[in-house]
N, C-alpha and C positions, 0 to 999 in steps of 0.2 A: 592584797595578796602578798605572801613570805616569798622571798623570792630567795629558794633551795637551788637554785639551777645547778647541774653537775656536781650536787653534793656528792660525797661518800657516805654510807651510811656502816660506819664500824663499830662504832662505841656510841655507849648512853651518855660518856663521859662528854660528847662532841656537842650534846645538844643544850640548848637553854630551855627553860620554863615553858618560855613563848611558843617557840620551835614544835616542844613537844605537844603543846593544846593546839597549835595549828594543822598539825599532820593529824591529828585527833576528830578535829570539825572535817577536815578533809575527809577523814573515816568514814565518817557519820554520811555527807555528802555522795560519795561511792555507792554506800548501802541501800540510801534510798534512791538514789538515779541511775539509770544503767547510761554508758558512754560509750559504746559499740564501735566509735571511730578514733575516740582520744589518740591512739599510739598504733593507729596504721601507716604503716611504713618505717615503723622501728622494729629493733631486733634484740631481743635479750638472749643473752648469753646464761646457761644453767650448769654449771662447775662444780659439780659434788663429789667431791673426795670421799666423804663418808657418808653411810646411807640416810635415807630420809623418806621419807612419806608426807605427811604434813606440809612441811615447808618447800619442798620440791614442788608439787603438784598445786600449792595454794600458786605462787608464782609463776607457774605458769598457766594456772586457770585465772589469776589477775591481768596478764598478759594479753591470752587472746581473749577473754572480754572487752577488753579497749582498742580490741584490732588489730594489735601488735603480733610479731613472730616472733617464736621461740627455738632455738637451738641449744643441745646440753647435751653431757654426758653423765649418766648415774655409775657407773665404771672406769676409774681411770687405767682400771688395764686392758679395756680395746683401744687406749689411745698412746699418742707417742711418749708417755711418762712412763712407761715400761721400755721403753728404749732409751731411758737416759734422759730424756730432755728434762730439763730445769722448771720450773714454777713462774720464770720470770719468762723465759721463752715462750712456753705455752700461752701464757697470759697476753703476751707482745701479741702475739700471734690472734688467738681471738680475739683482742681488741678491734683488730682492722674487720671484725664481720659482726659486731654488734654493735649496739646502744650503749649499754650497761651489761653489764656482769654483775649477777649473782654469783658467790664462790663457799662453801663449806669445807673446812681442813681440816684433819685433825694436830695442827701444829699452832700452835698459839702465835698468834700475829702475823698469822701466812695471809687474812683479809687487810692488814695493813700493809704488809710487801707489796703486793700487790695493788691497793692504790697508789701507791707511791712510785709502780712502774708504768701504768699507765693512764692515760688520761679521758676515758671514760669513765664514768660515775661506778663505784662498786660496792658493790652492798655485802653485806657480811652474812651471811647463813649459818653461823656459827663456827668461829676457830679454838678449836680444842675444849677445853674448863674454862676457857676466857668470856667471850663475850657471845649473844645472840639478841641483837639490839634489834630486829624485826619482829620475835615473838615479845621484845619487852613493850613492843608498840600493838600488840595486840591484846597482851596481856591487860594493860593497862587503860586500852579500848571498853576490855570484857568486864574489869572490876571497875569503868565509870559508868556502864549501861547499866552495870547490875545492881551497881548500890546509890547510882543517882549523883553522885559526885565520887573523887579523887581524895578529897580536902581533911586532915585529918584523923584519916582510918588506923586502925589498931589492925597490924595484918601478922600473921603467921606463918612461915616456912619450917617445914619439916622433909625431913629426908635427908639425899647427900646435896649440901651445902656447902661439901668442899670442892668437889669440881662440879657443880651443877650451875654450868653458863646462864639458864634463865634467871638464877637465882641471883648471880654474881647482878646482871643488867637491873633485874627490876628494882633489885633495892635499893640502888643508884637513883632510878630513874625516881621513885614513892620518895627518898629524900627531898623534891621539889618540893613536894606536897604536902609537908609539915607530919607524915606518918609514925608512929611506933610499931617497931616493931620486936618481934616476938622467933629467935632462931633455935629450934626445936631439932636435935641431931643427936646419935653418936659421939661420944668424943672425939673419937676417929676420925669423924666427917662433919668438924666445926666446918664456920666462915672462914675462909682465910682473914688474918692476921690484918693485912695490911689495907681491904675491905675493911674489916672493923674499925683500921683507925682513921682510914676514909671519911665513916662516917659520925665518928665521935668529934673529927675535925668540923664536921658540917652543923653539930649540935643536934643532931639527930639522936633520939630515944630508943635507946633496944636491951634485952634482954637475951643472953644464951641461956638452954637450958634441954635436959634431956626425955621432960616428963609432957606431954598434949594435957595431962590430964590438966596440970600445975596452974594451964594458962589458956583453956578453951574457951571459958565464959568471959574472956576479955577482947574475941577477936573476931572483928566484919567481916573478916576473908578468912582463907587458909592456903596457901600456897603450896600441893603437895610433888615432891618428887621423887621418880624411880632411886633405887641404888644401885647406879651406874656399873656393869660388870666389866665393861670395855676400858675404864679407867682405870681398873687395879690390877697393877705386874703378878700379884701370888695370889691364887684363887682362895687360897686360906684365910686370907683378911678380910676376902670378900665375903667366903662364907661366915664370918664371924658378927657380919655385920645388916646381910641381908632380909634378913627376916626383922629387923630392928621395928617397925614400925607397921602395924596394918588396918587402914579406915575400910571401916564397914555399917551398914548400918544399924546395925545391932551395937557394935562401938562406942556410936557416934548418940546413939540413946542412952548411954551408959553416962557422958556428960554434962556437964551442966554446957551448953550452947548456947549462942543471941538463936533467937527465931529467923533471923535476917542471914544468919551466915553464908558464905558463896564458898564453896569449893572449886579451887579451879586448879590445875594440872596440866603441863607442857605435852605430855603422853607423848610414848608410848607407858602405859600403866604396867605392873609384872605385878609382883607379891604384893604391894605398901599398897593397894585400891581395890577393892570388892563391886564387884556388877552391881552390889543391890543398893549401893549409893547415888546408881544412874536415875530412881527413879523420886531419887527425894528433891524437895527442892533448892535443899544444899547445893545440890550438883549444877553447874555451869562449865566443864569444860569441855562439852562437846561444841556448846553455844561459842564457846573459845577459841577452839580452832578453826573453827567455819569461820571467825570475823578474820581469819587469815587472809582469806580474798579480796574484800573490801579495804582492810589497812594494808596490805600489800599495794591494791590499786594506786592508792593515795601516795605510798612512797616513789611507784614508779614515777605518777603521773609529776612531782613535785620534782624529783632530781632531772626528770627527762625537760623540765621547762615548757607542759602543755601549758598554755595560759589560758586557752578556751576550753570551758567548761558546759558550754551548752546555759 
């Protein structure tokens, strides 16, 4: 057994190879056994700055399936952050009534401040355009169920790629695994810069470019995302940009495609995803966020140091 004990879980950047195929089998373990008592008499903390669905609720239904309790705030203005109090305070503070913390910010490295104020394990729920290294562990669950391995795949992202946090983690993460990849955008909403030289430093394969058509029939996956409206200060760029892209499946018949391809999507979906690709079998990302619960479980159960498994 990996012995994760009181990790943080902030960055893709934190993990190794190994790390990340361990928390993986741990997934897979979850899914098939249910553990009703793993994490009774623990307490996780749920700290959402900015809204959420998905990841809020997947963590706390990982939670009390293993028995554990949950306490959280989806509003930080019923709580004393409206009166001033600091990030580091607050945090001080909760520490003394959880396990672990969950925290979602919209300030980039506010999940690392705050491991570094205290010393319960804290997981990252996503801070600002930065990182969301728990859906990268899910993500990456859903694209090795669905295509039978990790190991060399040709993947594609499209959408905004400039502040699109899933995006930033998983392609960090698909670097282990010898992947090419395929960044489909706007010019407006490239990779960031220093992401690219990330991975040009790592001998990693990719391609920017602004056409799906250019590079469909080369890709296992497809990694599609919204264009973010909460990240842009002038609605005008926003609107210049939002309509940029949109899969459907009528689209998606207009392509040359593998047979095999996996669509998958961090969602919430807006404009860039059509209902009528829920029923092809392209589509995997509803099967995506459901693996929420089970690879959440795995993280809890690994930083909290259950070591009985049943």
């Amino acid at each position: 057994m990996m012995d994760l004990k009181g990790r943080d879980v902030i960055s893709f950047r934190d993990f190794t190879r190994e790390e990340i195929l361990y928390l993986l089998s741990l997934s897979k373990e979850m899914e098939e056994k249910t553990h009703p008592d793993l994490l009774k008499g623990r307490v996780l903390a749920l700290l959402f700055f900015e809204p959420s669905t998905r990841t809020r609720m997947s963590f706390e239904s990982a939670m009390k399936l293993m028995g554990g309790e949950v306490i959280s705030f989806a509003d930080p203005g019923a709580t004393s952050v409206v009166k001033g109090e600091s990030l580091r305070d607050t945090v001080k503070i909760v520490a003394g009534y959880a396990s672990a913390i969950v925290i979602r910010h919209f300030l980039e490295g506010a999940a690392r401040l705050v491991a570094d104020t205290v010393d319960v394990p804290v997981i990252n729920a996503g801070d600002g355009s930065n990182q969301h290294p728990t859906q990268t562990f899910l993500d990456l669950y859903t694209i090795q169920k669905t295509k039978g391995t990790l190991e060399g795949l040709t993947v594609g992202f499209i959408g905004d790629l400039k502040y699109g946090r899933t995006v930033h983690s998983l392609t960090y993460a698909l670097a282990h695994f010898n992947a090419s990849m395929y960044f489909i955008s706007p010019s407006a909403l490239r990779m960031p810069s220093d992401l690219l030289d990330g991975l040009t430093k790592r001998g990693v394969k990719f391609k920017e470019t602004t056409s799906l058509e250019e590079v469909s029939g080369k890709l296992d996956a497809l990694y599609c995302t919204r264009i973010q409206k909460e990240r842009f200060a002038d609605p005008i760029e926003y609107g210049k940009v939002k309509d940029a892209y949109h899969l459907s499946k009528a689209a998606l018949n207009q392509l040359d495609v593998k047979d095999d391809l996996k669509i998958l999507h961090p969602l919430p979906r807006v404009e860039e995803m059509d209902e009528s690709l829920d029923d092809t079998p392209y589509a995997v990302y509803f099967q995506q966020a459901h693996s929420g619960v089970p690879v959440r479980e795995a993280i809890l159960a690994a930083v909290l140091d259950v070591k009985e498994r049943g």
